[in-house]
MDTraj code that builds the backbone (N, CA, C; nanometers):
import mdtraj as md
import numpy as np

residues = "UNK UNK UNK UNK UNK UNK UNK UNK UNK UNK UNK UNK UNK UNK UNK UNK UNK UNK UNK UNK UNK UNK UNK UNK UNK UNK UNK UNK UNK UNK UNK UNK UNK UNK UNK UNK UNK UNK UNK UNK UNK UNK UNK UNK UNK UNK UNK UNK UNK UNK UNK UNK UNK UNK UNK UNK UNK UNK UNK UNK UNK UNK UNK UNK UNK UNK UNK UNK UNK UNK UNK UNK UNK UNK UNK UNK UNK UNK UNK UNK UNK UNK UNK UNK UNK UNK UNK UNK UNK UNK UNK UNK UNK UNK UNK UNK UNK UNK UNK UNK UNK UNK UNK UNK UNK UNK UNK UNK UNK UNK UNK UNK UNK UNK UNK UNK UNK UNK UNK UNK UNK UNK UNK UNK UNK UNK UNK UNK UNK UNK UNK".split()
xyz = np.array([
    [-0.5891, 0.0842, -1.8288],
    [-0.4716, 0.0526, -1.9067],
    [-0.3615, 0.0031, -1.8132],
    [-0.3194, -0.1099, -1.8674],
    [-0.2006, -0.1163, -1.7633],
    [-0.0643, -0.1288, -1.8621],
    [0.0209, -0.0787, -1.7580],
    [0.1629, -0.0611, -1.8279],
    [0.2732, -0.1200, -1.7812],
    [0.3102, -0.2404, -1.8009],
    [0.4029, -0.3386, -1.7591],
    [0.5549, -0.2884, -1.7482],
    [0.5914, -0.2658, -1.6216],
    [0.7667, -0.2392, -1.6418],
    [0.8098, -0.4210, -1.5739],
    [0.9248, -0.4443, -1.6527],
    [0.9226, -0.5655, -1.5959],
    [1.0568, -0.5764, -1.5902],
    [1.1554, -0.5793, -1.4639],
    [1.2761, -0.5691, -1.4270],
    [1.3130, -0.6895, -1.3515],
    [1.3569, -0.7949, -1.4742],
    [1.3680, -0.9168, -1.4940],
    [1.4613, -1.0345, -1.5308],
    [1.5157, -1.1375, -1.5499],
    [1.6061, -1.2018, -1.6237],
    [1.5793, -1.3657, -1.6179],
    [1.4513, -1.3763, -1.6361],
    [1.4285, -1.5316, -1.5999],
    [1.3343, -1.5681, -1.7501],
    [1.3240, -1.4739, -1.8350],
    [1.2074, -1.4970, -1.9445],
    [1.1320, -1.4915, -1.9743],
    [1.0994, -1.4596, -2.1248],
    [0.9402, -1.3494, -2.1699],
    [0.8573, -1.4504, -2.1232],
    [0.8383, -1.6041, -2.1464],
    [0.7289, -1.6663, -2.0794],
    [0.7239, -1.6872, -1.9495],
    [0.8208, -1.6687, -1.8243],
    [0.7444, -1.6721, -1.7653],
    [0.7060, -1.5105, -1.6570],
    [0.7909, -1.4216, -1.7292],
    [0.7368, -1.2935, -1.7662],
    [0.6085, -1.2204, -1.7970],
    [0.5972, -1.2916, -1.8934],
    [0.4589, -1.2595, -1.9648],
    [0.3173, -1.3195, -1.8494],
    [0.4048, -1.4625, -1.8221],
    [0.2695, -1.5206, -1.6986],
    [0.2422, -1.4897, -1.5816],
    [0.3569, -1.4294, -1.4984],
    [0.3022, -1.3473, -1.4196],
    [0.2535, -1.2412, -1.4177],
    [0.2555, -1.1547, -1.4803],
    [0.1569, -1.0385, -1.5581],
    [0.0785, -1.0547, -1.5940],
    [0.0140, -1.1740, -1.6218],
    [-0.1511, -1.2117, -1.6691],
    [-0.1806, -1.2099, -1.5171],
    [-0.0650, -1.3131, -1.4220],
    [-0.1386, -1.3417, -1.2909],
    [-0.1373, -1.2084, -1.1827],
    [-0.0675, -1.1423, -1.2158],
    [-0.0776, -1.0202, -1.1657],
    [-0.1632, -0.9548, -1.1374],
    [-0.2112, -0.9301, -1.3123],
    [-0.3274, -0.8334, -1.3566],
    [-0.4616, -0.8768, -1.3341],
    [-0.4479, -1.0416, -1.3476],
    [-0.6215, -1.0891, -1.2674],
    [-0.5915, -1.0709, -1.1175],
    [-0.4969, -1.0540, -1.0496],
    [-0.4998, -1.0694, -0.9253],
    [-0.5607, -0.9572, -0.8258],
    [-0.4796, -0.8010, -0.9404],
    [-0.5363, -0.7090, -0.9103],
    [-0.6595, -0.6750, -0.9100],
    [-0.7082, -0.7253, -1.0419],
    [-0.8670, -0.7226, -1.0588],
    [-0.9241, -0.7649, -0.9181],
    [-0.8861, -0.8761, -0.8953],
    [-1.0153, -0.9658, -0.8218],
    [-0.9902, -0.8621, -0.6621],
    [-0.7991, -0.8046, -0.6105],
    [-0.8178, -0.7375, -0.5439],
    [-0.9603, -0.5921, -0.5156],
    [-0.9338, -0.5325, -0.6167],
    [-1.0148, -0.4258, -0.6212],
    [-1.1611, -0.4876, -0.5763],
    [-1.2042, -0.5954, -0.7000],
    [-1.3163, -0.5930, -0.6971],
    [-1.3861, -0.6618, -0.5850],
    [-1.2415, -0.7420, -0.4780],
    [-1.3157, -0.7554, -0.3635],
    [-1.2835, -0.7053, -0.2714],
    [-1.2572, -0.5458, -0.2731],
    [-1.2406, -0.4370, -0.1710],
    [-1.3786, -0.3819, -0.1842],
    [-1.4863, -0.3854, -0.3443],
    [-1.5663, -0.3506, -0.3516],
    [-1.6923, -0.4419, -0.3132],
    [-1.6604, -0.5748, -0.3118],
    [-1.7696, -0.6921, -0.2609],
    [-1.7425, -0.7015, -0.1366],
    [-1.6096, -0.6469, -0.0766],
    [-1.6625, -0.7324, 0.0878],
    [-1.6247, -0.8345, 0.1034],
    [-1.5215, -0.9126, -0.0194],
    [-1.5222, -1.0567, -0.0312],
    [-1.3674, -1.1073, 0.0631],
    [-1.4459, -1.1170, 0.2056],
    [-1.3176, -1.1859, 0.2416],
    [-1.2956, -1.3387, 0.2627],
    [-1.3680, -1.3917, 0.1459],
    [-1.3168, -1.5337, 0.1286],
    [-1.2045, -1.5227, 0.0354],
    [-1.2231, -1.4312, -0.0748],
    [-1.1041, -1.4351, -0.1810],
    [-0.9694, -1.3561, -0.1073],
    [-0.9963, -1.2315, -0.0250],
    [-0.8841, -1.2008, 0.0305],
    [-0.8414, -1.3192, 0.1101],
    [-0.8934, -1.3878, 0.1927],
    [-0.8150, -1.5297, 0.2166],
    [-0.7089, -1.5743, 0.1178],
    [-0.7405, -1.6070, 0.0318],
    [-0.6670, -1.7044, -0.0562],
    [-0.5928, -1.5709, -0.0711],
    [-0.5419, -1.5081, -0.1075],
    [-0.4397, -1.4056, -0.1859],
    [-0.3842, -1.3321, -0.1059],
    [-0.4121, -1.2820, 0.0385],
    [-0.3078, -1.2351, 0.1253],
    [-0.2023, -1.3140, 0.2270],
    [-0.0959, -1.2947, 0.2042],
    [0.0214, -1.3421, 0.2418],
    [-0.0364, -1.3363, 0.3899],
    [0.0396, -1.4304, 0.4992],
    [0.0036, -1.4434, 0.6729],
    [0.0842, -1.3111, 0.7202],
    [0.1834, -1.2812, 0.6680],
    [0.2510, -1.1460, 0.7133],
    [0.1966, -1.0260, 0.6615],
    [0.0472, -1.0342, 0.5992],
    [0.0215, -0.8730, 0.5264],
    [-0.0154, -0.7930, 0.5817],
    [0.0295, -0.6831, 0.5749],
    [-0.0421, -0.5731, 0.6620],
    [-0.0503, -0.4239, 0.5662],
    [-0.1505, -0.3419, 0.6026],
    [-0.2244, -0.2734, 0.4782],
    [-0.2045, -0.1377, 0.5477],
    [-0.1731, -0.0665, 0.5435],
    [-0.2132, 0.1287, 0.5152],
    [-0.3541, 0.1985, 0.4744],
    [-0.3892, 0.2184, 0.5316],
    [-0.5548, 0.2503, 0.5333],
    [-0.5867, 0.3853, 0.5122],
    [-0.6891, 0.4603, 0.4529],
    [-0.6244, 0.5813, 0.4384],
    [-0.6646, 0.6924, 0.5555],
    [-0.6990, 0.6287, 0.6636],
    [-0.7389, 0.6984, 0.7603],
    [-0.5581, 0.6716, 0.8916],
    [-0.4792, 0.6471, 0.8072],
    [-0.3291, 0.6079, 0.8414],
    [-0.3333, 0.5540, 0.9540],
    [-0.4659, 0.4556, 0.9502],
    [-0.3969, 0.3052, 1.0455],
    [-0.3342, 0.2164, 0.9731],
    [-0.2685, 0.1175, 1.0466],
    [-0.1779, 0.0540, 1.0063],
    [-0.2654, -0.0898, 1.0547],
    [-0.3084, -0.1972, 0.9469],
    [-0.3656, -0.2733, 1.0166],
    [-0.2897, -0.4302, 0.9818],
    [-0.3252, -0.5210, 1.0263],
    [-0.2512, -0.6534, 0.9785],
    [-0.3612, -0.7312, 0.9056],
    [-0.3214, -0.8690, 0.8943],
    [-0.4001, -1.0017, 0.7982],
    [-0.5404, -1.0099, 0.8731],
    [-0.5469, -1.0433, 0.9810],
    [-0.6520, -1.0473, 1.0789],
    [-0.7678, -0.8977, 1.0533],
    [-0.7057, -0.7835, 1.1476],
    [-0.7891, -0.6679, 1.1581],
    [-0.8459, -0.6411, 0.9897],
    [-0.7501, -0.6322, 0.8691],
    [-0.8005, -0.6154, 0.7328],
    [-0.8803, -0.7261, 0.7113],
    [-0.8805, -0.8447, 0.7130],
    [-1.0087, -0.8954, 0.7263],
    [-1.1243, -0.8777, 0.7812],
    [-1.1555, -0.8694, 0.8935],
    [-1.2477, -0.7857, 0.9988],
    [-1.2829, -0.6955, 0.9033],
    [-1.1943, -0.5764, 0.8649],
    [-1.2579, -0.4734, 0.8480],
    [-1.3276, -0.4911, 0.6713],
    [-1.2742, -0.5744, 0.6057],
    [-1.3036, -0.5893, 0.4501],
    [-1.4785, -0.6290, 0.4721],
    [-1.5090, -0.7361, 0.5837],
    [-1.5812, -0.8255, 0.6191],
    [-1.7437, -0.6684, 0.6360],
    [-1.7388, -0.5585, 0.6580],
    [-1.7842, -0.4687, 0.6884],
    [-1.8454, -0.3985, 0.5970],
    [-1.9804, -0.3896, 0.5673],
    [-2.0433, -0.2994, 0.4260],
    [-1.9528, -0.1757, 0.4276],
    [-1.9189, -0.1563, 0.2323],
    [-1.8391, -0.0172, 0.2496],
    [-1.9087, 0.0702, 0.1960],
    [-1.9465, 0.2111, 0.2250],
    [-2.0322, 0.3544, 0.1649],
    [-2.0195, 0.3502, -0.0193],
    [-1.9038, 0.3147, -0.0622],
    [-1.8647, 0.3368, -0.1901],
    [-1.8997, 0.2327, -0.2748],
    [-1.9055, 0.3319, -0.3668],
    [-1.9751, 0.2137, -0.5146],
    [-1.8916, 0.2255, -0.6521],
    [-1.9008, 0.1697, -0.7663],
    [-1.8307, 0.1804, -0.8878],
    [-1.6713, 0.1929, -0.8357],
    [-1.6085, 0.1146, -0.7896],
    [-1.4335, 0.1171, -0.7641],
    [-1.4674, 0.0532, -0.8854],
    [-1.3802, 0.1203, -0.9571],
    [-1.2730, 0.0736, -1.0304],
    [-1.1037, 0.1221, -1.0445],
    [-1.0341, 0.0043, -1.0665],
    [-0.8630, 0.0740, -1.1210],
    [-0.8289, 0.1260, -1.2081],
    [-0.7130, 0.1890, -1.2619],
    [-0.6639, 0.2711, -1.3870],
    [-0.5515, 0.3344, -1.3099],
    [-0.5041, 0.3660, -1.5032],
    [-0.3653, 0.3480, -1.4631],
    [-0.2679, 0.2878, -1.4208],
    [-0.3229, 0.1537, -1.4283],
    [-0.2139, 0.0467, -1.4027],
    [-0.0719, 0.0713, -1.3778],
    [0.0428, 0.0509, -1.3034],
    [0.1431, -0.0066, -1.3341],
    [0.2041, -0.1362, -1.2911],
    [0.2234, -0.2486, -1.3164],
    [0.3175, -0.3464, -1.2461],
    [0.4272, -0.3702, -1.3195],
    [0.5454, -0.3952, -1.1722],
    [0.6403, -0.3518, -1.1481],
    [0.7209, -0.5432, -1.1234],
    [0.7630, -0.5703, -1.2112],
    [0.8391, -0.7186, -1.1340],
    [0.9750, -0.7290, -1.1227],
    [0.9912, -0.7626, -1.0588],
    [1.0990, -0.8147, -0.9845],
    [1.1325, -0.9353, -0.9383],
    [1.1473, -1.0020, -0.9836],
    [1.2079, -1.1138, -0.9934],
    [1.0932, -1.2546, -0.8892],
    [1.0831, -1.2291, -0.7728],
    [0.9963, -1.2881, -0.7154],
    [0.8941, -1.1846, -0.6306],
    [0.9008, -1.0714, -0.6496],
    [0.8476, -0.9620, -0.5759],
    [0.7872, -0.8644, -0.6700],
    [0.6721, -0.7816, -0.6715],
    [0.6250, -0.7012, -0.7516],
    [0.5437, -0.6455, -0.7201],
    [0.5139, -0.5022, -0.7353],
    [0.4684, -0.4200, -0.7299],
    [0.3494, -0.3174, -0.7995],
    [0.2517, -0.3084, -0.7387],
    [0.1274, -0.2410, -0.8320],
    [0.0936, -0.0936, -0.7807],
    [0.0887, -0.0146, -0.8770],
    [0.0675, 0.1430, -0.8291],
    [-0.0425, 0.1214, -0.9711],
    [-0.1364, 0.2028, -0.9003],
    [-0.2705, 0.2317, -0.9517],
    [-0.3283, 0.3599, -0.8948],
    [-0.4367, 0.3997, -0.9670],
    [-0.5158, 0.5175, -0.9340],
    [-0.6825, 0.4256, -0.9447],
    [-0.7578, 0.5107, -0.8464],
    [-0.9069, 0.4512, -0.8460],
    [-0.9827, 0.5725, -0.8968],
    [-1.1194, 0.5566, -0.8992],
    [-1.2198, 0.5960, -0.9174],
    [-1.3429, 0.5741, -0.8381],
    [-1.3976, 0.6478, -0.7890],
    [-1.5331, 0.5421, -0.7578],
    [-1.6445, 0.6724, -0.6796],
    [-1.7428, 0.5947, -0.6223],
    [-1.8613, 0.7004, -0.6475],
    [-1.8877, 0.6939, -0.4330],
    [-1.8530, 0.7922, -0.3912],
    [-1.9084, 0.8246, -0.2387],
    [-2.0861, 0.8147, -0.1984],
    [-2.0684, 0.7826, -0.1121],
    [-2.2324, 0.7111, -0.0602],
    [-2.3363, 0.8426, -0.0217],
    [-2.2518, 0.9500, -0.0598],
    [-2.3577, 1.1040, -0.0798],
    [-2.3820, 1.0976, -0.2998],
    [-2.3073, 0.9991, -0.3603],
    [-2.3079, 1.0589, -0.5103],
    [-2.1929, 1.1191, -0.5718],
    [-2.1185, 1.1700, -0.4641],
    [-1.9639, 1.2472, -0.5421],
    [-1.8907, 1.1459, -0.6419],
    [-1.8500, 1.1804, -0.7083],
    [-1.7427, 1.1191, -0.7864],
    [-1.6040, 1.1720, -0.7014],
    [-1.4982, 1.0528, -0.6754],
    [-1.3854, 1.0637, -0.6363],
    [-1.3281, 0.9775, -0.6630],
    [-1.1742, 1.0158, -0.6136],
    [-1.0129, 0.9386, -0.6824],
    [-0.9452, 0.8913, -0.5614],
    [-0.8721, 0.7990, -0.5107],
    [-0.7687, 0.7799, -0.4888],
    [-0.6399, 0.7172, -0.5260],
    [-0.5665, 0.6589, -0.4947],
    [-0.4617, 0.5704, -0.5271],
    [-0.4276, 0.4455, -0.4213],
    [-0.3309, 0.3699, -0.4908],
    [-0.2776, 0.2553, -0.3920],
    [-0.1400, 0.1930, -0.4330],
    [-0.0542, 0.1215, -0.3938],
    [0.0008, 0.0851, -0.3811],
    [0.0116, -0.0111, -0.3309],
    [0.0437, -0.1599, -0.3908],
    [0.0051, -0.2783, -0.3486],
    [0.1625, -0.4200, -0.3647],
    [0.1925, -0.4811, -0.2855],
    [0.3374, -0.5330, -0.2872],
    [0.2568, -0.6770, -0.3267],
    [0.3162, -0.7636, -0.3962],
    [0.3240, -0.9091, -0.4112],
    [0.4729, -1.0224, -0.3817],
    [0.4437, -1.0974, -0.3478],
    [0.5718, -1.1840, -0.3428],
    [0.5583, -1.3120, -0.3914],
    [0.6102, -1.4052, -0.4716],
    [0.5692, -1.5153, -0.5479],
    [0.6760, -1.6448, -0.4202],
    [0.5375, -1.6982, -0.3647],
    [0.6001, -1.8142, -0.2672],
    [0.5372, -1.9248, -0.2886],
    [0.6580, -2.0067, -0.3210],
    [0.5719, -2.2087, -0.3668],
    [0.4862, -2.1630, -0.5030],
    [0.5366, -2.1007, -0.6005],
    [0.5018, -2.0723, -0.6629],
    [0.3376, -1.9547, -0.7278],
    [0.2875, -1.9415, -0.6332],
    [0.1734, -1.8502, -0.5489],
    [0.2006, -1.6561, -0.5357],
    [0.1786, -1.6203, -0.6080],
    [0.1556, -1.4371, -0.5668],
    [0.0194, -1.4344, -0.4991],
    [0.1127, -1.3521, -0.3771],
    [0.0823, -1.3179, -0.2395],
    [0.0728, -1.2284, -0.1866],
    [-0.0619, -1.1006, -0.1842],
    [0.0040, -0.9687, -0.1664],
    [0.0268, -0.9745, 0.0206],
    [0.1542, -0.8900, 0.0420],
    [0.2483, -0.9085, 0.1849],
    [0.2047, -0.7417, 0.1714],
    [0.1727, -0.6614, 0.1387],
    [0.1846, -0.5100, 0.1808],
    [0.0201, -0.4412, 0.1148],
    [0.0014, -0.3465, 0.1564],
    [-0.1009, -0.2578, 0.0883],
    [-0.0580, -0.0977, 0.1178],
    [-0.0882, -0.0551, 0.0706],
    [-0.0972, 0.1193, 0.1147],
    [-0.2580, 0.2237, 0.0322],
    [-0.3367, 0.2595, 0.0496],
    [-0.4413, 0.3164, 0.0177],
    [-0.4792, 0.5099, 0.0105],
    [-0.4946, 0.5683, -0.0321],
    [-0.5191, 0.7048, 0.0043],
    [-0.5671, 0.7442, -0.0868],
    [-0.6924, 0.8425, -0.0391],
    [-0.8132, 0.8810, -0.0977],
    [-0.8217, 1.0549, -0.0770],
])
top = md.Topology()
chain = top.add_chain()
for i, resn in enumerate(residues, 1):
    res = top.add_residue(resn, chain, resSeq=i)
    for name in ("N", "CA", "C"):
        top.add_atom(name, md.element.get_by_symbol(name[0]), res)
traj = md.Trajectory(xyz[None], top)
């Protein structure tokens, strides 16, 4: 479910359109934290991004590539609990995960994820992760 706060003054349409682009954006995030896919993190991370890992390294555009690029233990990620957060050219996603550990456990974490809309383009510039 996601739950749109939208702290705004530019208009429901183009309001409404970044929240579609948001919400696929997030998708395709997740689902290519779960593929490995760092061709799509290409296209969608800002040159200044740098991510929070939940082992509290701090990594940049480069090393999070590297490391996305790396088979991960976990299976079934999915998001929930949506929230995005806009701001005018900047916005914000807090979510909760789900997903299944490479022993079978079922487990949760969360994230926190920053966007910035440049040349017309949302760009996530931040990450934060913890499991």
């Amino acid at each position: 479910m996601i739950s749109p706060v939208v702290n705004d003054h530019r208009g429901e349409n183009v309001m409404s359109q970044d929240m579609e682009e948001l919400t696929a954006l997030n998708r395709d995030y997740v689902a290519s934290v779960q593929n490995c896919d760092v061709k799509r993190f290409d296209q969608i991370l800002a040159p200044e991004f740098y991510c929070s890992n939940p082992d509290k390294t701090l990594v940049d555009r480069a090393a999070f590539l590297e490391q996305t690029a790396r088979p991960i233990a976990i299976r079934n990620l999915r998001e929930h609990d949506v929230i995005i957060r806009i701001m005018g050219d900047f916005a914000i996603i807090h979510a909760a995960t789900s997903y299944t550990t490479a022993d079978g456990q079922q487990a949760t974490g969360r994230y926190t994820d920053c966007w910035a809309k440049k040349n017309g383009r949302w760009l996530a510039v931040s990450a934060h992760v913890s499991r």
